[in-house]
Backbone as CSV, one residue per row, in Angstrom:
resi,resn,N_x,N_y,N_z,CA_x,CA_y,CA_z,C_x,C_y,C_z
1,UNK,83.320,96.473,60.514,84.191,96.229,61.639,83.463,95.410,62.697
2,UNK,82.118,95.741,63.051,81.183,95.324,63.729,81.526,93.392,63.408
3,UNK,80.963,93.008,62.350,80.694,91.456,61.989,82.241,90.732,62.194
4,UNK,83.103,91.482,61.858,84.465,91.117,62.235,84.952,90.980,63.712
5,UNK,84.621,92.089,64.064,84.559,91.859,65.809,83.990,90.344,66.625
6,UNK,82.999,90.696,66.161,81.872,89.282,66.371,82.600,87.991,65.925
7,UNK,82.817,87.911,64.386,83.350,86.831,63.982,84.482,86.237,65.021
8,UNK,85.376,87.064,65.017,86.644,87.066,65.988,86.469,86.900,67.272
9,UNK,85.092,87.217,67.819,84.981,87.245,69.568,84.250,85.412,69.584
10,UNK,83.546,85.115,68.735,82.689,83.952,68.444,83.583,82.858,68.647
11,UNK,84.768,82.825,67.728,85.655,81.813,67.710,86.954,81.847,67.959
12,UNK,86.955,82.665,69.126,88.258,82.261,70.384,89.568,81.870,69.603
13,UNK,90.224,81.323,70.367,91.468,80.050,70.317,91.534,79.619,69.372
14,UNK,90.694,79.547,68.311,90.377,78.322,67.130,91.365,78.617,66.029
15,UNK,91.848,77.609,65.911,92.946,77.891,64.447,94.356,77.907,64.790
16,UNK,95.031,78.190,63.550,96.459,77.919,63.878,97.432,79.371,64.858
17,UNK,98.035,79.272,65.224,98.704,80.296,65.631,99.497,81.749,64.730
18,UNK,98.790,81.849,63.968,99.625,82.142,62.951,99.356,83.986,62.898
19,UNK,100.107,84.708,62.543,100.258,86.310,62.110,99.264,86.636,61.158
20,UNK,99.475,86.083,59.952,98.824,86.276,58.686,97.225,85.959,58.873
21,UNK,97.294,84.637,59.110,95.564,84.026,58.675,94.865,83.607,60.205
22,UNK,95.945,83.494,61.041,95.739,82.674,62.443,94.906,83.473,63.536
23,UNK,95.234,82.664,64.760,94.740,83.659,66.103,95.684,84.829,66.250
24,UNK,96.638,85.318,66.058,97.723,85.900,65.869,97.296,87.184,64.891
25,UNK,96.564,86.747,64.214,95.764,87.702,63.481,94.821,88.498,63.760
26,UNK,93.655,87.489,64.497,92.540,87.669,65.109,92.545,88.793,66.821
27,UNK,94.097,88.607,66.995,94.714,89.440,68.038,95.256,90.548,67.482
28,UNK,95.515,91.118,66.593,95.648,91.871,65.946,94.571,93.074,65.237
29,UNK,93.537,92.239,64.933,92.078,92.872,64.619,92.220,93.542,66.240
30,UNK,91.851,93.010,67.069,91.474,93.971,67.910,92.124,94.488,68.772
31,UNK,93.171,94.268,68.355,94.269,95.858,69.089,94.129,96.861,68.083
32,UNK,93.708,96.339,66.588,93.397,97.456,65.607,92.511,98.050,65.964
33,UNK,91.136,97.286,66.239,89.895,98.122,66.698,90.062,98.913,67.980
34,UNK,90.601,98.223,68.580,90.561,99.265,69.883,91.001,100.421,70.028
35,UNK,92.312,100.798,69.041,93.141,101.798,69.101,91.942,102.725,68.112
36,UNK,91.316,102.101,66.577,90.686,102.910,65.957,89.110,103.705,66.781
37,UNK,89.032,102.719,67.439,87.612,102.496,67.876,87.422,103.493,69.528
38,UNK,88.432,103.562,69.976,88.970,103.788,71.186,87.860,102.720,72.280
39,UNK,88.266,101.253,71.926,87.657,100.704,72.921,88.387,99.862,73.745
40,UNK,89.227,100.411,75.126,90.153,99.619,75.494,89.925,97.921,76.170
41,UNK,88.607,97.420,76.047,87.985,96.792,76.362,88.549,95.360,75.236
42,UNK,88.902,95.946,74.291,89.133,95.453,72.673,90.432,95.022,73.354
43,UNK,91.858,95.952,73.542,92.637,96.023,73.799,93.399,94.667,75.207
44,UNK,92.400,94.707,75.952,92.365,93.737,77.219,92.055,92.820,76.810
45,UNK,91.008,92.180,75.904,90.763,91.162,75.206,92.202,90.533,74.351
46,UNK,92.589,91.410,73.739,93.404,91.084,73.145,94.901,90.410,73.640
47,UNK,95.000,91.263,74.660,96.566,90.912,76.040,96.005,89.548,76.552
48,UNK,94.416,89.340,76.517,94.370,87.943,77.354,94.787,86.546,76.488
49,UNK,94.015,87.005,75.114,94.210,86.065,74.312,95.375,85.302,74.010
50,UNK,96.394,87.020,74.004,97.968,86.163,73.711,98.437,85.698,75.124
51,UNK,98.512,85.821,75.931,98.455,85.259,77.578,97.972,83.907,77.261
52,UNK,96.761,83.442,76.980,96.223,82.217,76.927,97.138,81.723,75.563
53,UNK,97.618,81.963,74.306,98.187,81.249,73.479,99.418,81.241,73.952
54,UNK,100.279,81.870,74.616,101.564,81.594,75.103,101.444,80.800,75.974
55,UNK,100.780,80.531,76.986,101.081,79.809,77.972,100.260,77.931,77.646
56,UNK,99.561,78.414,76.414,99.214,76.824,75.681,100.957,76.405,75.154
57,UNK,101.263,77.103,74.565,102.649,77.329,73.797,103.474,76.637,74.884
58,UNK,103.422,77.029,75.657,104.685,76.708,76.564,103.831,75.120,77.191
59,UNK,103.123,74.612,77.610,102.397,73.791,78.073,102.977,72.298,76.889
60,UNK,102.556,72.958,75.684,102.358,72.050,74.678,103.511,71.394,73.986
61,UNK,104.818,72.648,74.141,105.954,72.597,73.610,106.629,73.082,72.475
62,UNK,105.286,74.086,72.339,105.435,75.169,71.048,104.059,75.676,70.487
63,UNK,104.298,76.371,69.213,102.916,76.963,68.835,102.371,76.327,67.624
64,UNK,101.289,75.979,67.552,100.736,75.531,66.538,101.031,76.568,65.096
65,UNK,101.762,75.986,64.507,101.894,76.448,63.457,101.431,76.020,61.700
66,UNK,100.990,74.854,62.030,101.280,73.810,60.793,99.902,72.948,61.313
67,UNK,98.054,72.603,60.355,97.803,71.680,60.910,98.023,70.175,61.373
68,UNK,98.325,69.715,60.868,98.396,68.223,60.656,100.105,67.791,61.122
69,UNK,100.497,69.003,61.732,101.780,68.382,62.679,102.036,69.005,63.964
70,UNK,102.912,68.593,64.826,103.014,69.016,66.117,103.516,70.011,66.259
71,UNK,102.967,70.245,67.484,103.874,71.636,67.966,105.076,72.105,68.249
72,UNK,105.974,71.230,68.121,107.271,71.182,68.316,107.871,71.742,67.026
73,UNK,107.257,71.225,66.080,107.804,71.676,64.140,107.770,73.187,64.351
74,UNK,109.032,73.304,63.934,109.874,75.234,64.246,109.240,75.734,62.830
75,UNK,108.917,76.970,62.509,109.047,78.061,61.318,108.950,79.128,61.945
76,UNK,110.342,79.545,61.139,110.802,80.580,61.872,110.470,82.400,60.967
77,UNK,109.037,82.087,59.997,108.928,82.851,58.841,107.928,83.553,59.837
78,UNK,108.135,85.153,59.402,107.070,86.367,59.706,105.372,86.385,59.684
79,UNK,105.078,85.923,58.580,103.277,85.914,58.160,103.127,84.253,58.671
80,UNK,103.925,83.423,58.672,103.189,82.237,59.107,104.018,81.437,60.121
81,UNK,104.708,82.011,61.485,105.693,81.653,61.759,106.119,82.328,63.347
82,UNK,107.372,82.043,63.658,107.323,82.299,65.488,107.469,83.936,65.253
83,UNK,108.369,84.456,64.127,108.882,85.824,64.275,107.514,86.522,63.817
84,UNK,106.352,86.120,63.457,105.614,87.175,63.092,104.923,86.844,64.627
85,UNK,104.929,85.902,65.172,104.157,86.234,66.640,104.772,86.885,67.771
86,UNK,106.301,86.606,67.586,107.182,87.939,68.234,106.535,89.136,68.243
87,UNK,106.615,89.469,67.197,106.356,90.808,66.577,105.078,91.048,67.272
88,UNK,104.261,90.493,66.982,102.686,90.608,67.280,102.513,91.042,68.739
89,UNK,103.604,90.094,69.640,104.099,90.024,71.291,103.884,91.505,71.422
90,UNK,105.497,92.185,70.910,105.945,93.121,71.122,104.742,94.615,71.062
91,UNK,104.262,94.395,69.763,103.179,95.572,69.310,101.996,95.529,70.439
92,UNK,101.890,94.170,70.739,100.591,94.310,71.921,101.273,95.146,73.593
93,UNK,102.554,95.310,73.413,103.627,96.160,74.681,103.301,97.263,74.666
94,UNK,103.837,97.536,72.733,104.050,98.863,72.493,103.302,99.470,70.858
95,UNK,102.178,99.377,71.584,101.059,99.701,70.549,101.191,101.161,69.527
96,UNK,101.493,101.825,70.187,101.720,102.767,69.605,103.174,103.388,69.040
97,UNK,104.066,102.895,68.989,105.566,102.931,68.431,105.455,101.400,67.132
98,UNK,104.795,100.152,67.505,104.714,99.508,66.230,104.074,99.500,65.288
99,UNK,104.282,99.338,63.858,102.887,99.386,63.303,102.542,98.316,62.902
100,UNK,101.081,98.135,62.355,100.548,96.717,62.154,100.997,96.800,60.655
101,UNK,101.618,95.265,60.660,102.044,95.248,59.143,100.756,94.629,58.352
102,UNK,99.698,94.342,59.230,98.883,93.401,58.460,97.651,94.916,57.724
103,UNK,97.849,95.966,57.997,97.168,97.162,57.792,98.302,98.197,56.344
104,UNK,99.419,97.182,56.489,101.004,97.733,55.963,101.217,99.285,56.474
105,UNK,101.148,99.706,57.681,101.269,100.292,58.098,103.102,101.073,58.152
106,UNK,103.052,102.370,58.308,104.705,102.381,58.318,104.571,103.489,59.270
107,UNK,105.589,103.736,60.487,105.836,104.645,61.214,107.410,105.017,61.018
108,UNK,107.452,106.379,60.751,109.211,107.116,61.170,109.018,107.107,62.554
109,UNK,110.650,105.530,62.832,110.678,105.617,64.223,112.460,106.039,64.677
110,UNK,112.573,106.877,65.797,114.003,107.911,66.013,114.436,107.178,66.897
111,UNK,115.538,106.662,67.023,116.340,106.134,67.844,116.785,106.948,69.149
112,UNK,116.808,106.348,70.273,117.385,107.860,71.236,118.516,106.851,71.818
């Protein structure tokens, strides 16, 4: 978990925006660690990161999704795509009611 941490703290921003393989991912590792790890330090890192990729997002005219084309090019797919960074949004809100699908995690959740 340690070298992963590192790996992930080393190289920032870098890469595509993406759920699956991306920064989107790399934001994900450490809302994982933090919650496993109890290091909320992990957790704050993590809220900044997507803070800084949304507001590139909005700057740029979308999210890097695709290398070798612009940011404007829509996919609208879960693991490589806007709805898996939704998702990603949301779980960094409500950490503990979502689960990480990248762990395939499953929670019984009750409607009120």
């Amino acid at each position: 978990m340690e070298v992963a941490l590192q790996t992930t703290q080393k190289y920032g921003l870098q890469g595509l925006d993406l759920l699956c393989c991306g920064i989107f991912g790399h934001i994900e590792l450490l809302l994982v660690a933090a919650q496993k790890l109890s290091r909320p330090d992990l957790r704050e890192m993590a809220l900044q990161r997507a803070t800084c990729v949304v507001a590139r997002a909005e700057q740029t005219g979308g999210y890097q999704l695709f290398p070798n084309l612009p940011n404007y090019v829509f996919s609208p797919s879960f693991f490589q795509g806007t709805a898996g960074i939704g998702y990603e949004l949301l779980r960094l809100a409500y950490p503990e009611i979502l689960p990480s699908v990248l762990l395939l995690e499953s929670r019984g959740m009750a409607l009120s």
